[in-house]
C-alpha positions as CSV (number, residue, x, y, z in Angstrom):
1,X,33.4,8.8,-25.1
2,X,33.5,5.6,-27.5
3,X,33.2,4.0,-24.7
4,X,30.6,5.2,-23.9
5,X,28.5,5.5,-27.0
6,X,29.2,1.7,-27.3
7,X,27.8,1.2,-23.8
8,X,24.4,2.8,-24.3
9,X,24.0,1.4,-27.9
10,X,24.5,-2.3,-26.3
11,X,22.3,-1.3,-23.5
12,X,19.5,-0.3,-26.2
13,X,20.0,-3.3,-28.2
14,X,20.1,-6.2,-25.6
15,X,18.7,-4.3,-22.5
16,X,15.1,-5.1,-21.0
17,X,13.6,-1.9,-22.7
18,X,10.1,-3.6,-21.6
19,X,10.7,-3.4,-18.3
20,X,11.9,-0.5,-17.9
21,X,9.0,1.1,-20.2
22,X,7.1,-0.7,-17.2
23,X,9.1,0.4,-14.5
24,X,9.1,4.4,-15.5
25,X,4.9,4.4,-16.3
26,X,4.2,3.0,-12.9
27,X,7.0,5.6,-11.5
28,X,5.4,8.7,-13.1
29,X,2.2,7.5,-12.1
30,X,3.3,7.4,-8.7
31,X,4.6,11.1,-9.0
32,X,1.2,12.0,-9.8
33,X,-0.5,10.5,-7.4
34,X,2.0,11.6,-4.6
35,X,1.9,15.3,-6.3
36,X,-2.1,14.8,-5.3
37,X,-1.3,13.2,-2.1
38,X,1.1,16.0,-1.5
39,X,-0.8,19.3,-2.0
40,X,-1.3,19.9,1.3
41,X,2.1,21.1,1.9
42,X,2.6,23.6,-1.1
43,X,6.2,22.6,-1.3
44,X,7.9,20.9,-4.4
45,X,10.2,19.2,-2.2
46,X,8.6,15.2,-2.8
47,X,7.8,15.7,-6.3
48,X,11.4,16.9,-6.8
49,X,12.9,14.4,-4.8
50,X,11.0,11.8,-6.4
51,X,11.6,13.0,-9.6
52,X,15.6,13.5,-9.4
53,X,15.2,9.8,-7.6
54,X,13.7,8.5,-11.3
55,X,16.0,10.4,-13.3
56,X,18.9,8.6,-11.3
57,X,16.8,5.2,-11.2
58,X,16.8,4.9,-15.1
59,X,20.7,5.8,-15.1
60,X,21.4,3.1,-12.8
61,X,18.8,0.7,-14.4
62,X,20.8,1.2,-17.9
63,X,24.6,0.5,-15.6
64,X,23.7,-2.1,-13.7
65,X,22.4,-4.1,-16.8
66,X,26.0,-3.8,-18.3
67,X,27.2,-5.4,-14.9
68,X,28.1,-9.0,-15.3
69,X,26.0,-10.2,-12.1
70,X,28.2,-13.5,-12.0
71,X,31.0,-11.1,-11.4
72,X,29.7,-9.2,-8.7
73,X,28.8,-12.6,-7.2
74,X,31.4,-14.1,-7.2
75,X,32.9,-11.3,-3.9
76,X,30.1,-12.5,-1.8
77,X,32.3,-12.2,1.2
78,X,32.8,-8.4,0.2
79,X,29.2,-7.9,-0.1
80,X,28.0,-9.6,3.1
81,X,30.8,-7.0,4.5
82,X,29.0,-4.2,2.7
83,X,25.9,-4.9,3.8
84,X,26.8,-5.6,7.4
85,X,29.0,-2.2,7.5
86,X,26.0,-0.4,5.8
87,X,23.8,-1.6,8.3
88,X,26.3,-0.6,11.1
89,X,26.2,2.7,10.3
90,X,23.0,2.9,12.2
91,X,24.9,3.3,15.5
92,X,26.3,6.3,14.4
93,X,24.1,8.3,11.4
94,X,20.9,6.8,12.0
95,X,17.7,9.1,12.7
96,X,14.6,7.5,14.1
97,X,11.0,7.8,11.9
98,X,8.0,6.3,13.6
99,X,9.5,4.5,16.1
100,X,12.2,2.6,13.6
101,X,15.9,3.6,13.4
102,X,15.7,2.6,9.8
103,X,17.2,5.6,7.8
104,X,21.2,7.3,7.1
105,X,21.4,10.5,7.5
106,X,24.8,11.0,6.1
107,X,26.9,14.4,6.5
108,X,26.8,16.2,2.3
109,X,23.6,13.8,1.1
110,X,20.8,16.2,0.8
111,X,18.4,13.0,1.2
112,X,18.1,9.8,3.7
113,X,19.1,6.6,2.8
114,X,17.1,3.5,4.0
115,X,20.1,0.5,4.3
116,X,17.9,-2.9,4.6
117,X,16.3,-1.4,1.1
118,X,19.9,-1.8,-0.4
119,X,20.7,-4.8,1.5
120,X,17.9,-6.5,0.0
121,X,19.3,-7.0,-3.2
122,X,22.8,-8.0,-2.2
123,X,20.9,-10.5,0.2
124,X,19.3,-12.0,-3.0
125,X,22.5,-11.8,-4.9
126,X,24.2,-13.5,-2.1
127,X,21.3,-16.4,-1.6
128,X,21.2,-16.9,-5.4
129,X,25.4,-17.6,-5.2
130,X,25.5,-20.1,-2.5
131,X,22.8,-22.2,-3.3
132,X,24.1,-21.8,-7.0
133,X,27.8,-22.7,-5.6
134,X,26.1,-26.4,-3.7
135,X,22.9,-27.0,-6.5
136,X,23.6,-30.5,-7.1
137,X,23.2,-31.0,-3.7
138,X,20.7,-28.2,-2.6
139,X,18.7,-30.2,0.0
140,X,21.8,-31.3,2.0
141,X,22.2,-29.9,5.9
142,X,25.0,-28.3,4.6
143,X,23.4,-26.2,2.3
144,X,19.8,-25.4,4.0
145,X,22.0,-24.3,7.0
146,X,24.1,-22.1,5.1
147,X,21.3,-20.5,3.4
148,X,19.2,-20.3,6.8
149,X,22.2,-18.7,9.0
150,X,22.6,-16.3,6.4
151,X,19.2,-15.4,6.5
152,X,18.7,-15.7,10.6
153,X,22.1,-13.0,10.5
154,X,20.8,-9.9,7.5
155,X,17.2,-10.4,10.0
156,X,18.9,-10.2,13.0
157,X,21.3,-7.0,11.6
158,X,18.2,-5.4,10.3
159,X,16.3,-6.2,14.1
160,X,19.0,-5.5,16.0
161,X,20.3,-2.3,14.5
162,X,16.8,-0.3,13.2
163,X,13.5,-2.2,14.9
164,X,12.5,-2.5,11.4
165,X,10.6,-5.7,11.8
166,X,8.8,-4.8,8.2
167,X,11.7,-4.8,6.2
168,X,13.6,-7.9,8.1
169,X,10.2,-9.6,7.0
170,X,10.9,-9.3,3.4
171,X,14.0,-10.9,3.6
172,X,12.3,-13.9,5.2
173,X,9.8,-14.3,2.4
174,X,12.5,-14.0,-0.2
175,X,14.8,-16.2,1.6
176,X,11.0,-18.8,2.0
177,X,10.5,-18.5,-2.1
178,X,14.0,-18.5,-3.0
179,X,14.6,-21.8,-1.5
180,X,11.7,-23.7,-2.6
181,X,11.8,-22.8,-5.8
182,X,15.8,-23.8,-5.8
183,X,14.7,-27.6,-5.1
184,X,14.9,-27.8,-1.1
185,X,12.9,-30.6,0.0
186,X,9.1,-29.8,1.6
187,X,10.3,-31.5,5.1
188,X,12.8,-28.9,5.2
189,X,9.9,-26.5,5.6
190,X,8.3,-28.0,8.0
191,X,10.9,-28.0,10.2
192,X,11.5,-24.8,10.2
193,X,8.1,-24.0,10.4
194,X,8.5,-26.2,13.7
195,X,11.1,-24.2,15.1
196,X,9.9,-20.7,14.3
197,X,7.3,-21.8,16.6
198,X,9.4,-22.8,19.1
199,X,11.3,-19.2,18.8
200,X,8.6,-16.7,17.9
201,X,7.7,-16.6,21.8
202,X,11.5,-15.4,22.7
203,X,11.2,-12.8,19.6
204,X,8.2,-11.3,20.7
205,X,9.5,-11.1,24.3
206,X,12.7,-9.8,23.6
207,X,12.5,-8.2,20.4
208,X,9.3,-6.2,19.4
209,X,8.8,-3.0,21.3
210,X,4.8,-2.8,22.6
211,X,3.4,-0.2,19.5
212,X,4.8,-3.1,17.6
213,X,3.2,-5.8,19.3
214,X,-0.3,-3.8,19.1
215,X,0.0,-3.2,15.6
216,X,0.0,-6.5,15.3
217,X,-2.4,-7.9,17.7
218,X,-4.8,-5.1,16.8
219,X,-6.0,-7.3,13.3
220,X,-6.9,-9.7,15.3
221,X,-8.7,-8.7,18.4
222,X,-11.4,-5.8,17.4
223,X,-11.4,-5.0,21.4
224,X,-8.0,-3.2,21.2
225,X,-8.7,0.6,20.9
226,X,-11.9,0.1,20.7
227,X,-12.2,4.3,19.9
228,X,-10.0,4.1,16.8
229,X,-8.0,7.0,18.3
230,X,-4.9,4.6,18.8
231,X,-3.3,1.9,16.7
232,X,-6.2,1.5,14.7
233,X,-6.4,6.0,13.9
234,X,-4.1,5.3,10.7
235,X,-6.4,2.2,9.3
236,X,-9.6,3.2,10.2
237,X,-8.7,6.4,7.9
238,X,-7.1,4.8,5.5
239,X,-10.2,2.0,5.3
240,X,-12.2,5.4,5.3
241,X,-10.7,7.2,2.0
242,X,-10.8,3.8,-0.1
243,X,-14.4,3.4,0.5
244,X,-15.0,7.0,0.0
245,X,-13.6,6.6,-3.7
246,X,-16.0,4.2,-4.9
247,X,-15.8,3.1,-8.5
248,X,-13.9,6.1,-10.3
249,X,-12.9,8.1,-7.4
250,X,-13.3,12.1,-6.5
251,X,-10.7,12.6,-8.3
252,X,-6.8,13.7,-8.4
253,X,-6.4,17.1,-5.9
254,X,-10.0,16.8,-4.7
255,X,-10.4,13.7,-2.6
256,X,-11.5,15.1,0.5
257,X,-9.7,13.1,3.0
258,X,-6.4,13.2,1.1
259,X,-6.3,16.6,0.5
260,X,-6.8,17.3,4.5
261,X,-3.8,15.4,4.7
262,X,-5.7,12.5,6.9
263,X,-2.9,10.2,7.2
264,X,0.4,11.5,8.0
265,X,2.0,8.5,5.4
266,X,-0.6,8.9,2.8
267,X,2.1,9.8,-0.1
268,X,4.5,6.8,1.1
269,X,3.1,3.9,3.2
270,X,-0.7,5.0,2.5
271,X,-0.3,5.9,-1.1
272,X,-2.6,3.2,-2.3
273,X,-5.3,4.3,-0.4
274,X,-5.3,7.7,-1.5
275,X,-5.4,6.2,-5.1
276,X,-8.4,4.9,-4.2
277,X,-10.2,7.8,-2.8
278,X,-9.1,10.0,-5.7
279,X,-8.9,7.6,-8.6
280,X,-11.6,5.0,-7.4
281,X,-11.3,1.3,-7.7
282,X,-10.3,1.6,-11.1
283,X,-7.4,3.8,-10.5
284,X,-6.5,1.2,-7.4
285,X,-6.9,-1.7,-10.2
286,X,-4.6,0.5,-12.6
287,X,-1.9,0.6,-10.3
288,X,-1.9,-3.2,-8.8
289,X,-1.9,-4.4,-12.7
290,X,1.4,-2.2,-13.0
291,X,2.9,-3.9,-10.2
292,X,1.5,-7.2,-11.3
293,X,3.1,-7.4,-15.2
294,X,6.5,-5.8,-13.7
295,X,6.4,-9.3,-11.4
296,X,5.3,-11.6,-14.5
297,X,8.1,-9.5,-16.5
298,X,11.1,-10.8,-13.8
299,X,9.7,-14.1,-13.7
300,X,9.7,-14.4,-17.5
301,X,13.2,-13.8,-17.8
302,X,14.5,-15.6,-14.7
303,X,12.1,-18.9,-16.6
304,X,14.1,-18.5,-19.8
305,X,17.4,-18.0,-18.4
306,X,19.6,-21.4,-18.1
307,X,21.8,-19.9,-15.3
308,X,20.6,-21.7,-12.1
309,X,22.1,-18.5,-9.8
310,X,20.3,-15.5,-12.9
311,X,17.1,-17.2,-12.5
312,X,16.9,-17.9,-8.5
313,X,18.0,-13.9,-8.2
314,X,15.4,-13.0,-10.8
315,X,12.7,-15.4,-8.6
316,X,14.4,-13.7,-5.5
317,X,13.4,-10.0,-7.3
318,X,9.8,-11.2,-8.0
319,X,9.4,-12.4,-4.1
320,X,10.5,-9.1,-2.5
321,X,8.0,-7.2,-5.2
322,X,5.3,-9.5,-4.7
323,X,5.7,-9.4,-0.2
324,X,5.6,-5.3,-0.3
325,X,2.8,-5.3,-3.0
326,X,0.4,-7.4,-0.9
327,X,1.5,-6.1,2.6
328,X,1.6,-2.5,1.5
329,X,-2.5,-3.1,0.4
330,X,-3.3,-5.5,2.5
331,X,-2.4,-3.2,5.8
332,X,-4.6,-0.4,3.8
333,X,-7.4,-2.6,3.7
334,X,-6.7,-3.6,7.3
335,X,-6.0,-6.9,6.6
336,X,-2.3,-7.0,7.6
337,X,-0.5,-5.1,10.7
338,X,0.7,-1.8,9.6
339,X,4.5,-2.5,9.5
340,X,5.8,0.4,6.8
341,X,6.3,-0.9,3.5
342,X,6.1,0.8,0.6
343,X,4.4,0.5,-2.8
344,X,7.2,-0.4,-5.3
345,X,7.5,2.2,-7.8
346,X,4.4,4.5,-6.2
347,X,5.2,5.4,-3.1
348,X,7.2,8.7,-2.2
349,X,10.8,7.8,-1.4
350,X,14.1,7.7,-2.9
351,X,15.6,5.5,-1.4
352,X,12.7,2.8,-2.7
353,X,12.7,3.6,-5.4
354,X,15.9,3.7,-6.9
355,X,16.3,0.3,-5.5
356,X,13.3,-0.9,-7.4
357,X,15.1,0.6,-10.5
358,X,18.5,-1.1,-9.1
359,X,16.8,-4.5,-8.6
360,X,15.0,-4.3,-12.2
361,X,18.4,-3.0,-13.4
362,X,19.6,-7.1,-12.0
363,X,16.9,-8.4,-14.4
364,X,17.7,-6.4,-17.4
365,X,21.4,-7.8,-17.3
366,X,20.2,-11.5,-16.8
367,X,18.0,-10.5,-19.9
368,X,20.7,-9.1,-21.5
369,X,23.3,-12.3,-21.0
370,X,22.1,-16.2,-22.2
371,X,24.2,-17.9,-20.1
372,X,26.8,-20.9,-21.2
373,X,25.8,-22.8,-18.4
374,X,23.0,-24.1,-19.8
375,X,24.3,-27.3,-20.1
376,X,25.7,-28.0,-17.1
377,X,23.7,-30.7,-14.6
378,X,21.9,-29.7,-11.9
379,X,18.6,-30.3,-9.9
380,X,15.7,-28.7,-11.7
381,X,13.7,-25.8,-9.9
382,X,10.1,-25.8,-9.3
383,X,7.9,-23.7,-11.4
């Protein structure tokens, strides 16, 4: 019980008590919003799955901070195992939603658990390590290839295994961040840049079923479902209810498309477009700054840090917030294909969310742990 009690008084003393502050207002506005976006059903079942999902969150945000992250790094094998045998459970437990085989329904767990969200962060963990483990020579083959194969294989898994071309784009983005602000040289980039080119072809062949392949095409050519009653049924709504909130919205429980349930997703993947029919532009505003200064709060710590691998995983943290922030609006806007991310924090699911809370819970302990290292040589990271 000492123990204990000396845990959570370290934790309060040295802990990121900022961000999480930041990390539980933007959660329990989400549980408001999703309560609204919810009332359709007359069931308590999201708002108490969300809320046991918070509860938990902060307890792991508080544990994980007292985790040594260079520990835990340094078993990257292990963890590339996890996340491979995670992932593999697919095969045997997965249950299909909207055409991905993305979520674990496990025999005893009252709730489904989404592996690539988990993955993510060991993914980051694992990039930070090995281009931590080679920095003094980050721009060599060597290193780019390693970091690029390992990338190429958690997509690949993530393809392969669930169709979840959304999530396997995350880990692109924080693999495309990660690495440039490590030190790899630009001509790296555009090399790759050259053979993604070269192999998007064979990927959209092979790889993307045809309701993918429209979702995509359908942003660009205003001739596909021309009727709105296809691929385009979920955006045109969700176009619909933002414009229909104007500047302070119709209000919580009384937004007319929301509360006729318009979009099946509107409490998960839609959530920010029923923020904007019942809260307005003002309430979509609200929740975007949220998102915005939890971003600006990882990137402070991982710029005062001296640790080359605490910063590149606290950079890593801030690229996977900052992909699913844009691509979650930007496909409720229309802007982007409607590939099913979430809104960090906002959207209805556990599985996000205590990941955010795990991911945050990264940050906190970098916060928490000035590194020795400082001193040590190696190449300097863009800012």
């Amino acid at each position: 019980m000492r123990r204990l009690w000396n845990a959570v008084t370290e934790f309060y003393r040295r802990g990121d008590l900022l961000l999480l502050l930041l990390c539980v207002i933007t959660s329990i506005f989400g549980i408001v919003v999703i309560a609204s976006a919810t009332h359709f059903s007359d069931s308590p079942r999201f708002l108490v799955v969300q809320g046991a999902s918070l509860i938990l969150g902060i307890l792991l945000y508080a544990a994980v901070s007292l985790l040594d992250i260079e520990i835990l790094a340094e078993h990257r094998i292990l963890l590339l195992l996890f996340s491979t045998g995670l992932m593999a459970l697919l095969l045997r437990f997965g249950i299909e939603v909207n055409g991905n085989r993305a979520w674990l329904k496990l025999p005893g767990i009252p709730f489904n658990i989404q592996p690539a969200e988990i993955c993510k962060l060991t993914f980051i963990i694992l990039l930070a390590k090995t281009l931590s483990l080679r920095r003094d020579h980050v721009s060599s083959p060597k290193t780019v290839g390693l970091v690029t194969a390992l990338t190429v294989y958690m997509m690949g898994l993530i393809v392969v295994l669930s169709k979840d071309v959304g999530s396997a784009l995350v880990f692109l983005l924080i693999f495309l961040i990660v690495a440039y602000v490590s030190g790899i040289r630009g001509w790296w980039f555009l090399l790759g840049a050259a053979l993604a080119a070269l192999v998007l072809p064979f990927v959209w062949e092979h790889f993307l079923q045809d309701y993918q392949k429209q979702r995509i095409l359908v942003v660009f050519d205003k001739t596909i479902d021309p009727s709105g009653e296809g691929v385009r049924w979920d955006t045109n709504r969700s176009i619909a209810m933002l414009s229909g909130g104007g500047i302070s919205g119709q209000g919580l429980f009384h937004g007319s498309m929301t509360q006729a349930h318009a979009i099946d997703s509107q409490y998960s993947d839609f959530i920010f477009s029923a923020i904007g029919e019942e809260l307005g532009i003002l309430g979509c505003l609200f929740a975007i700054l949220l998102e915005v200064l939890i971003i600006f709060r990882c990137i402070r710590v991982g710029l005062k840090t001296p640790n080359f691998m605490n910063r590149t995983v606290c950079f890593g943290i801030a690229a996977m917030m900052v992909f699913q922030v844009l691509t979650n609006t930007g496909m409720c806007i229309g802007l982007f294909p409607v590939i099913g991310l979430t809104l960090p924090f906002i959207s209805y699911g556990g599985s996000s969310l205590i990941t955010s809370f795990l991911a945050m819970g990264l940050v906190s302990g970098i916060h928490m742990r000035p590194d020795p290292e400082a001193k040590s040589p190696y190449i300097q990271p863009r800012y």
